[in-house]
N, C-alpha and C positions, 0 to 999 in steps of 0.2 A: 378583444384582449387588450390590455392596457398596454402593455412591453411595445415597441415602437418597433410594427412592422419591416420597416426598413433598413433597420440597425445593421450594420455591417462594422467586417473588423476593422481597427484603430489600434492606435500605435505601434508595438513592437508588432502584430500580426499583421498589419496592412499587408506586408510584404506577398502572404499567404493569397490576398483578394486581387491580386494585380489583373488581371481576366476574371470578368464577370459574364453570370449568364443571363440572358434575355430577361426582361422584367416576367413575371409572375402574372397570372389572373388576378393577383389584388394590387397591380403596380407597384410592387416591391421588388428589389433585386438580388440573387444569391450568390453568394461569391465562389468561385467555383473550387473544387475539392482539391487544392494543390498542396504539398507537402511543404511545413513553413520554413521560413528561411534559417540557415544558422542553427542548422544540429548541430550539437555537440558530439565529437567524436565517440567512439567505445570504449571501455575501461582497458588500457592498455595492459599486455604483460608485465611489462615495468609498474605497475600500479598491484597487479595481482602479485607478485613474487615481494613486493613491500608488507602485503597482507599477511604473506604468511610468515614471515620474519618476526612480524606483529605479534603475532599467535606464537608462535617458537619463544620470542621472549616472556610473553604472559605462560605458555606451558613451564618455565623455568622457575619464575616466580612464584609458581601454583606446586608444581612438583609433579608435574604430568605429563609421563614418556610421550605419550603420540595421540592423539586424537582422530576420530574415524566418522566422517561422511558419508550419506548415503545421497540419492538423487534428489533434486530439491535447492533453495536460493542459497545457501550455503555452499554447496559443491558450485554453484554458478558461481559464489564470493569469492571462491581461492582459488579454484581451479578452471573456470570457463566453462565447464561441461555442462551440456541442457541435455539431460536426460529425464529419464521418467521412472516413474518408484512400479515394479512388478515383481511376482514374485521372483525373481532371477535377480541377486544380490549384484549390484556395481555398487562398491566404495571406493573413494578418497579416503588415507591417512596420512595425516599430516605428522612427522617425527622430529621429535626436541630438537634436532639437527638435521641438515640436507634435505635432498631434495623429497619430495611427495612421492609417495606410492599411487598407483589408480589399480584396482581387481575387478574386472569385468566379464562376464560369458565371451567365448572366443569367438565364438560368429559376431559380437556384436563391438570387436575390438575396433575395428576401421569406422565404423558409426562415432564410438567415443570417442577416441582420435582427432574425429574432424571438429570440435569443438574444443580441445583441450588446449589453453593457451600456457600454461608452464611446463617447463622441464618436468618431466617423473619419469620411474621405471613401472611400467604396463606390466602386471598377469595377468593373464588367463585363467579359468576353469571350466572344462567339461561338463556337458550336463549331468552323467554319472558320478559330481565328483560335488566333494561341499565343497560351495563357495566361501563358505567362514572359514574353513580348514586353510584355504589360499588366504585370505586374510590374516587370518595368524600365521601363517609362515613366514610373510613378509615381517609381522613385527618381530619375528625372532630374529629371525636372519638379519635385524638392525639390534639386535642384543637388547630389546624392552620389554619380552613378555614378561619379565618379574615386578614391570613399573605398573603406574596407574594410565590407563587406559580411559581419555574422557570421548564420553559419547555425545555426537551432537543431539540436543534435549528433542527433537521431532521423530526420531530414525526408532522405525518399529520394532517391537520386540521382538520378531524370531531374530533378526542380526544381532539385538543385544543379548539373547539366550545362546544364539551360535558361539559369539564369541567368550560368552562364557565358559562353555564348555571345551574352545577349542587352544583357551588361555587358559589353565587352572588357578596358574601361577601368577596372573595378572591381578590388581582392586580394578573393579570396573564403575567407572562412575560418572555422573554429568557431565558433559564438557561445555554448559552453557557459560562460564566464566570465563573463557577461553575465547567460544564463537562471540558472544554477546561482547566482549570486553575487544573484539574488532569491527564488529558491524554496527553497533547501535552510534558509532561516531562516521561521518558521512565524511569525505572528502570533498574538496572544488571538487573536482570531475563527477561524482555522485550529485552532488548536486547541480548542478549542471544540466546534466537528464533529467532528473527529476524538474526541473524548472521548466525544461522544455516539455515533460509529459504533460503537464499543468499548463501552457501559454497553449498545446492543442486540444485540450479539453474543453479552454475554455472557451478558444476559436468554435470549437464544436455545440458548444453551446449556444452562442450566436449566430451559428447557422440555424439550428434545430428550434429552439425557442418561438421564433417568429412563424416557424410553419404548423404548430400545433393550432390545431381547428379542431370546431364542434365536432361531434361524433367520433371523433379520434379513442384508441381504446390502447393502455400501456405497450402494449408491443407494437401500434405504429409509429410513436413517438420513440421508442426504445432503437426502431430501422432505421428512423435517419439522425440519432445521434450514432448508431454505429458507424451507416457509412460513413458520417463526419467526424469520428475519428478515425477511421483507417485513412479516410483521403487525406486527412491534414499531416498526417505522419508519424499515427501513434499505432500502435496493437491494441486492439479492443480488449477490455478487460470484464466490465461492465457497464450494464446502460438500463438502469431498472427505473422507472417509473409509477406513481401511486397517484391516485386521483380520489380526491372528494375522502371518505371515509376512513379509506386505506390507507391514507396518510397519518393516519391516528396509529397504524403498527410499523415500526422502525424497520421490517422485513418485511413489510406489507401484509397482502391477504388475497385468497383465489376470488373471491366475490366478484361480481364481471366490474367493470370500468368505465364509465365513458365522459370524455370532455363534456362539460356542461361548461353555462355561462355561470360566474360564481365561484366556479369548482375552485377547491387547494389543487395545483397540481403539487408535488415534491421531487424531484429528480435527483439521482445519485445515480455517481459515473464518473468513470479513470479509462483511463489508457494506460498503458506502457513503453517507455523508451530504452531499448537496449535490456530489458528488463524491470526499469525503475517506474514505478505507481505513481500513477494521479489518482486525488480523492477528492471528488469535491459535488456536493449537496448543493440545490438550488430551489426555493420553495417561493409560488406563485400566483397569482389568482387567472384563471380564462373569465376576462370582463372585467367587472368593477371588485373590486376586494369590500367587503364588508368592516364594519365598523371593529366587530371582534375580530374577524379575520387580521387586519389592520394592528391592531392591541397585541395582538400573540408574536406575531413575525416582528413587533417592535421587543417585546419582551427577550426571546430569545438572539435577536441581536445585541442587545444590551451583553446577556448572557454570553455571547462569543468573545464579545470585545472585552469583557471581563475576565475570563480565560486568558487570552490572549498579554494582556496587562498582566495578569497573575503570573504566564512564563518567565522568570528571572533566571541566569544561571543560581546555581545552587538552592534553588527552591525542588522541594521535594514534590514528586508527579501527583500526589495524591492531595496537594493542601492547592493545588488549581482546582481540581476536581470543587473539592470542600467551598471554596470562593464562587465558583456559579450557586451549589447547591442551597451554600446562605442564601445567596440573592433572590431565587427561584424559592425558596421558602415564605422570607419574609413575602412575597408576593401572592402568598398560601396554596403553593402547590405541596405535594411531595404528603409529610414530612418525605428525606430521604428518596428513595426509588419508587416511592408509591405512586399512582396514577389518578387525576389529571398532574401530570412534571417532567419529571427527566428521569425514563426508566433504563437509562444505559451511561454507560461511561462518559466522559464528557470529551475524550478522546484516545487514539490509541498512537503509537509506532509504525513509521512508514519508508519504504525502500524498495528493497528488490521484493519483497513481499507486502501485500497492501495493508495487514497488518501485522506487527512488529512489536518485540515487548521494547517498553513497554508502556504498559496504560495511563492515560490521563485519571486515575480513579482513585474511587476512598481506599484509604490507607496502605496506599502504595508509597513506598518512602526512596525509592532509588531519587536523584536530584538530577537537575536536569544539569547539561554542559556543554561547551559551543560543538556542531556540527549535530546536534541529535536532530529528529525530525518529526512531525508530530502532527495527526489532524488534529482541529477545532472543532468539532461538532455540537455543542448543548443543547439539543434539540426540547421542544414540548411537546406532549402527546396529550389529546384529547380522548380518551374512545368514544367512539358512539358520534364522533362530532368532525374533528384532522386534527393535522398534526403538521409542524412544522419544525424542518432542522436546516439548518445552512451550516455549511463543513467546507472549511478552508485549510490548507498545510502551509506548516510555518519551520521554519529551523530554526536553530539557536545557532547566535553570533555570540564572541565576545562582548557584546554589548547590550546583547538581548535578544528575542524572536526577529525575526523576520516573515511576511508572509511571501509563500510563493504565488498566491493569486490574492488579487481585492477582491475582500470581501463585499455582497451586495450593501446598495446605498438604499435601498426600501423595493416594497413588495413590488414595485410596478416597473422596478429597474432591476432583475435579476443577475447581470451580466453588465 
């Protein structure tokens, strides 16, 4: 493999390699699995009780008594609670005024609880008892069931059926102008984590890289980028790996696997800090890279940094998209989505969920604006042949993207 054995972490991650383990059977050294220095703290209650302020003023603007939560990044957004979506209804609603409601099953009150970082007034419901019906009671009893009611855009329909039925008197409608018009702008502290989920991914990748060997098959390579990032100090999110052929489908393919010399490998893989996503794509050859091989990985690099360039504030998401797509055209892929090119977006929204609207894609006209967040991806797909994508995340400053990782410098330097 061309990638240099020995590679260990540098700069802001040394910190993470201070203890090393014994050289290896190929006199290489690994840095041992230590969590990196300089986390950023968690999103504080004073940061969460800002949010929904946030949201309360956009409800005002909009004309939208309260909006209603269910489990999911959202309810982590405003209120802390990490809960899980079953059929046993727990909402958040958030009301044009004062404090949050939380409605939850009564055995499972002191569970929500312990993750709840803002003031609210807690109900309960009995299992014999609709949980929409407590839902709407709380909005009455704050005098909004005759307003508009926005739902956050994720939250399944029997709770937006429930509380249709349990509000007659309410308009029941989206509340993605609400959620979206707090979350798609990131703060320091958001970002922050998110930098940090990123500096151990890519620590993780420096680890993992150098030990892929012949006969290796995606899920051994997939093992020790897991432990490397759980040990560096992330939550595993994903750790998918494609080799040779399979690299040619951007979701891969069950077809068996294995390291060969020659081979594409492709690797995609995040962690999470405190909640916040790492994403990021690393495409590479085991041995010598080939002359095409070589031509393709230079093309869609071209292709990222062209993206990248193409993020301006106030540039709409869809005319980045359009700027690779020319590029990758006139090179006579495509036209458009077609295959051998770029059969997927050129990037999406990233946060507490790894993806977030909204998209880097055609005809998407929302613009970008400082603190939004965003992978790079313009990947090429071959079928029948590989594929390669490199995916970097960038935010927008006042003054334009920034990335949160460097991107590779060629196929034999992935990291």
């Amino acid at each position: 493999m061309t990638v240099d054995r020995r590679m260990i972490l540098s700069g802001a991650l040394a910190g993470a390699a201070a203890t090393m383990m014994p050289a290896t059977s190929d006199g290489a050294t690994r840095p041992s699995l230590l969590p990196l220095p300089n986390r950023p703290p968690p999103i504080s209650s004073t940061e969460r009780l800002g949010r929904i302020r946030k949201a309360q003023s956009l409800m005002r603007q909009q004309g939208v008594s309260a909006v209603v939560l269910e489990p999911g990044a959202s309810m982590v957004y405003f209120a802390g609670i990490h809960w899980r979506r079953n059929e046993r209804p727990t909402c958040v609603i958030i009301p044009v005024e004062g404090e949050i409601g939380v409605v939850t099953p009564f055995f499972e009150e002191p569970s929500v609880r312990e993750t709840l970082a803002v003031p609210a007034e807690v109900r309960t419901w009995l299992e014999h008892e609709d949980a929409l019906a407590t839902v709407a009671g709380w909005v009455r009893d704050r005098k909004l069931a005759s307003g508009v009611i926005g739902i956050e855009e994720t939250t399944r329909y029997f709770i937006v059926d429930g509380l249709m039925r349990n509000l007659p008197g309410a308009v029941i409608r989206n509340g993605a102008a609400v959620v979206r018009g707090c979350r798609l702008i990131k703060t320091p502290a958001e970002i922050a984590l998110m930098q940090y989920a990123t500096d151990v991914t890519i620590a993780a990748y420096r680890y993992t890289i150098p030990q892929i060997a012949a006969g290796m098959r995606p899920a051994d390579i997939s093992a020790i980028m897991n432990r490397a990032h759980e040990g560096f100090g992330g939550a595993s999110e994903f750790e998918d790996a494609l080799i040779g052929e399979a690299a040619a489908y951007p979701h891969g393919s069950e077809k068996p696997q294995i390291v060969r010399s020659g081979e594409i490998v492709l690797m995609d893989c995040g962690c999470s800090v405190e909640g916040y996503q790492s994403d990021i794509s690393r495409t590479f050859v085991f041995g010598s890279p080939s002359k095409r091989q070589r031509e393709i990985w230079s093309q869609v690099q071209k292709g990222q940094q062209l993206a990248f360039a193409s993020a301006q504030i106030g540039v709409a998401a869809g005319d980045i998209d359009a700027a690779v797509r020319s590029y990758y055209q006139s090179l006579g892929y495509g036209p458009e989505y077609k295959l051998p090119g770029l059969s997927h977006r050129t990037g999406h929204g990233i946060g507490l969920d790894g993806h977030e609207p909204f998209n880097l894609v055609k005809n998407e006209v929302s613009k970008l604006e400082p603190g939004m967040c965003f992978s790079d991806e313009p990947g090429l797909y071959l079928p029948g042949e590989f594929g390669v994508r490199l995916e970097d995340c960038f935010h927008m400053t006042e003054t334009g993207p920034k990335w949160f990782s460097t991107p590779s410098v060629s196929i034999e330097q992935p990291v």
